[in-house]
C-alpha positions, -999 to +999 in steps of 0.1 A: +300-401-059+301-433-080+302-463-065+337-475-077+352-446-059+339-456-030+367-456-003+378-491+009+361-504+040+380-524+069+366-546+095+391-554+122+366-563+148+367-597+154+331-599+174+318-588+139+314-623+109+322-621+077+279-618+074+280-585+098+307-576+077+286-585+042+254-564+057+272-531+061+289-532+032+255-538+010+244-508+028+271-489+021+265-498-017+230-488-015+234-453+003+259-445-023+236-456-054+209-436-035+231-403-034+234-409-075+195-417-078+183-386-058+208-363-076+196-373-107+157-368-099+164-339-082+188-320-098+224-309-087+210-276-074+195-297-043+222-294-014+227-326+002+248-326+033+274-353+047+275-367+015+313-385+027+295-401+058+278-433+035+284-453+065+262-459+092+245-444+114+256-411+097+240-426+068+204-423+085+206-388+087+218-382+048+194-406+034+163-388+057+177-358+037+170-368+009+139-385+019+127-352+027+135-337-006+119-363-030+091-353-011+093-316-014+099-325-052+071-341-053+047-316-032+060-291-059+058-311-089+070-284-116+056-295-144+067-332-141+049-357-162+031-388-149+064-407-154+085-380-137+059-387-107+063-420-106+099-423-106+099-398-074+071-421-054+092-448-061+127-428-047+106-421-018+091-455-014+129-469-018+147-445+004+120-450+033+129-485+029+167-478+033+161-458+063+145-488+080+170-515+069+199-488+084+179-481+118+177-518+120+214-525+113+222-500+135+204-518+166+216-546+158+253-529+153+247-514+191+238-546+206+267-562+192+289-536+208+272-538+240+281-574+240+314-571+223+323-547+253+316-574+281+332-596+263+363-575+262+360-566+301+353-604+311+389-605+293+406-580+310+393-592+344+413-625+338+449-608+344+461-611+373+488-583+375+484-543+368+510-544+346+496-563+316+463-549+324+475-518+314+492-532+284+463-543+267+434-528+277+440-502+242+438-531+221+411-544+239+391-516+236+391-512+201+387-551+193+356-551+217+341-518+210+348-511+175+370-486+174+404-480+156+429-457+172+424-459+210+451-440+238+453-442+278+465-415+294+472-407+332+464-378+354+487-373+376+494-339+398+471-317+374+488-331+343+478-355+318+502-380+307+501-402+275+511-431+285+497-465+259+483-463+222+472-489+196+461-483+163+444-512+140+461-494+112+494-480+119+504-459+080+531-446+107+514-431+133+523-454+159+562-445+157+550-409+153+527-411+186+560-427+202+580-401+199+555-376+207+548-400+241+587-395+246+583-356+238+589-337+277+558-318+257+537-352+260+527-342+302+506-321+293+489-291+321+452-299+323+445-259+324+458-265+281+434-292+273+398-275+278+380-302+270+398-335+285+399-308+317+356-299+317+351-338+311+374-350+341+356-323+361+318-330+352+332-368+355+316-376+321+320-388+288+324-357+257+320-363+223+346-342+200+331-337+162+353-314+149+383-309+163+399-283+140+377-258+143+373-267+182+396-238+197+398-262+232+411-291+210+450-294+221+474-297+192+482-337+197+447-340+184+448-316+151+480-333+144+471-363+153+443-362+120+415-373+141+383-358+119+360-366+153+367-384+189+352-396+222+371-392+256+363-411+290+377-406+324+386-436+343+371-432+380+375-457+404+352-461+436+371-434+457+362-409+433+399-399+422+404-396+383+429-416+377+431-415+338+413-409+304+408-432+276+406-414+238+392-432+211+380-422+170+375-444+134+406-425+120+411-434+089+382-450+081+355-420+067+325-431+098+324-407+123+322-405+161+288-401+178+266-409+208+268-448+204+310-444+201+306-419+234+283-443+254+302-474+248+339-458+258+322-446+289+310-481+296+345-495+292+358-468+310+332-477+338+344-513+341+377-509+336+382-487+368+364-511+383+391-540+372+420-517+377+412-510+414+406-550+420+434-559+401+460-530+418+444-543+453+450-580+448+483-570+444+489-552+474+475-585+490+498-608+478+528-583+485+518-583+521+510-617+521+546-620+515+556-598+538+542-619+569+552-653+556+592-641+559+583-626+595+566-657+606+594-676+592+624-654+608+596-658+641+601-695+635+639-698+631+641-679+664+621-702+685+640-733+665+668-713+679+655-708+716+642-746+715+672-760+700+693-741+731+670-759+757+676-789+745+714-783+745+712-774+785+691-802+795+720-825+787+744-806+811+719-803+844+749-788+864+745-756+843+719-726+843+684-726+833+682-712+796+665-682+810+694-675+837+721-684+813+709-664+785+702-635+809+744-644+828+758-644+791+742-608+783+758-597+819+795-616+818+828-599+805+831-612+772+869-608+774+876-593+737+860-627+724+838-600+699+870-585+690+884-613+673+857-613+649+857-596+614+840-571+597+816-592+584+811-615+610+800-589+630+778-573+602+762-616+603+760-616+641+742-583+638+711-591+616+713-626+635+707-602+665+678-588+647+664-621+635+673-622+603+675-657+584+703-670+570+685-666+535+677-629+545+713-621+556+721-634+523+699-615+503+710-579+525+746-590+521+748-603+485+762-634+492+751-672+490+737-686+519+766-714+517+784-683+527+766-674+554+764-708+570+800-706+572+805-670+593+776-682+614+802-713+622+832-694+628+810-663+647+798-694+672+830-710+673+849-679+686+827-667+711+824-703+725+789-703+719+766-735+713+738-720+691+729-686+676+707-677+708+741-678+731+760-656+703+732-635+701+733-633+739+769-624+739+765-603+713+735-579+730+756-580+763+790-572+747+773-543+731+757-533+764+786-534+784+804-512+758 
């Protein structure tokens, strides 16, 4: 492979600088001229393996390959003249030099990730809702982990359910992975996806290298081109599986392998983490909600009962609030509930149950303007001074009927 047709090399993670970006792409150039040098030392009858994989870390592996056979050549010799030896020492010497400078960008590489991946969670833990959470966390995961096509599925009821996708390069899969999410087909049974199904039950991380030739590989995945992928189950505290991340370098040529599976099951880890926070704040402020309105229907009431006291205590001829609210709930009411309408009565009714005048609204669909005024006319026709006397009547007309 010459080094013009090399394939072209994208960089969409932003944790990486142009000089990260300079540094792999060197080595890239150097693993390639090393392919060319070897086979033209060695001879085109030497087999060297994963020749397409130039990129690291699959590039350790082919250029120990060929490491080892400059060696061999050189054990063996055949004839080779003094200058023939030397060139080989020097392949050696060069190519045990490469190794190094790729094990070293590859550390560096996996320490980068490891911090590009907290970086990305520290993000995520910011939102405030479920809802956007679950909107970004694809993109998020392959801008902080270096990845380029990234799903979320859910597992609901023994199915799994694709449910968000991002891709750093589209070429059209995202409006084919769309329609395929909008595809009855796209709930898939767990019992038809071997593998996702073993890795949500060993609640672990599995690393995919060749999914054509994997009979367990569901058919979204051969179509889907992926040449190799990683899958992670998201597991919050309780234990439950809740959902699965996937994740590969389609198109680029670098494969997935131990680093990629590692560093989705991190994310995985802390996103289940920030999911479960996230879903229970939440619940908090929903129910947080919930008693404010009670304690403020609580507080209309007694603004109601207090309000009715001080309406009495200007009239010391008549009843105690107690004995006058309890005489109202036991007097004939004389029709006076008759003459109200259907409404009215459907107001004095969730008066009688303490609703606000805002929460009457709301149940009725009407302004509260609205619902100032049949509170007027509901108190004006049963002779009542304030919504504890109508409510009074109201419980006593019902009784007594």
């Amino acid at each position: 492979m010459s080094v013009a047709a090399l394939p072209p090399r994208a960089f969409p993670d932003p944790v990486r600088g142009a000089r990260w970006r300079r540094r792999e792409g060197e080595l890239v150039v150097r693993v390639a001229q090393a392919v060319e040098r070897s086979r033209s030392l060695l001879g085109a009858d030497v087999d060297i393996a994963s020749e397409e994989n130039l990129h690291p870390p699959g590039a350790i592996e082919l250029v120990s390959t060929l490491t080892w056979a400059a060696v061999e050549r050189l054990q063996e010799r055949n004839g080779a003249g003094p200058r023939g030896v030397a060139e080989l020492c020097a392949l050696v010497a060069d190519l045990q030099a490469l190794v190094d400078d790729l094990y070293s960008h590859e550390l560096t590489r996996q320490g980068q990730r490891l911090a590009g991946c907290e970086a990305g969670l520290a993000r995520l833990r910011a939102i405030d809702n479920t809802a956007d959470l679950v909107d970004r966390v694809c993109p998020e995961l392959i801008r902080s982990c270096g990845f380029e096509r990234a799903t979320l599925a859910r597992i609901e009821d023994g199915r799994c359910k694709f449910w968000k996708v991002h891709f750093t390069h589209p070429n059209g899969w995202e409006d084919w992975m769309e329609e395929w999410f909008d595809n009855p087909e796209s709930e898939i049974p767990l019992a038809q996806m071997g593998i996702e199904a073993h890795a949500l039950a060993e609640g672990r991380p599995e690393l995919v290298s060749d999914p054509a030739s994997n009979p367990l590989a569901h058919r979204i995945v051969v179509d889907g081109a992926s040449p190799g992928y990683v899958i992670a189950p998201i597991i919050p505290a309780g234990g439950k599986v809740v959902g699965i991340f996937h994740a590969d370098h389609y198109p680029l040529p670098r494969r997935v392998d131990t680093t990629d599976r590692d560093m989705l099951w991190i994310f995985a880890e802390g996103f289940a983490q920030i999911y479960e926070r996230t879903l229970l704040l939440e619940r908090l402020r929903s129910q947080r909600g919930e008693v404010r309105r009670a304690m403020g229907q609580a507080a209309d009431i007694m603004d109601d009962f207090c309000n009715a006291e001080v309406e009495l205590s200007r009239h010391p001829d008549t009843q105690s609030v107690v004995a006058h609210t309890i005489g109202s709930a036991l007097a004939p009411l004389d029709g006076r509930l008759d003459e109200l309408t259907a409404r009215e009565r459907e107001v004095l009714s969730l008066i009688a149950s303490g609703a606000t005048n805002g929460a009457i609204a709301e149940q009725l669909v009407i302004t509260e303007g609205t619902v100032k005024s049949h509170v007027k006319h509901i108190l004006r026709k049963l002779g009542a001074a304030n919504r504890s006397q109508a409510i009074a009547s109201y419980l006593g007309g019902s009784t007594l009927r």
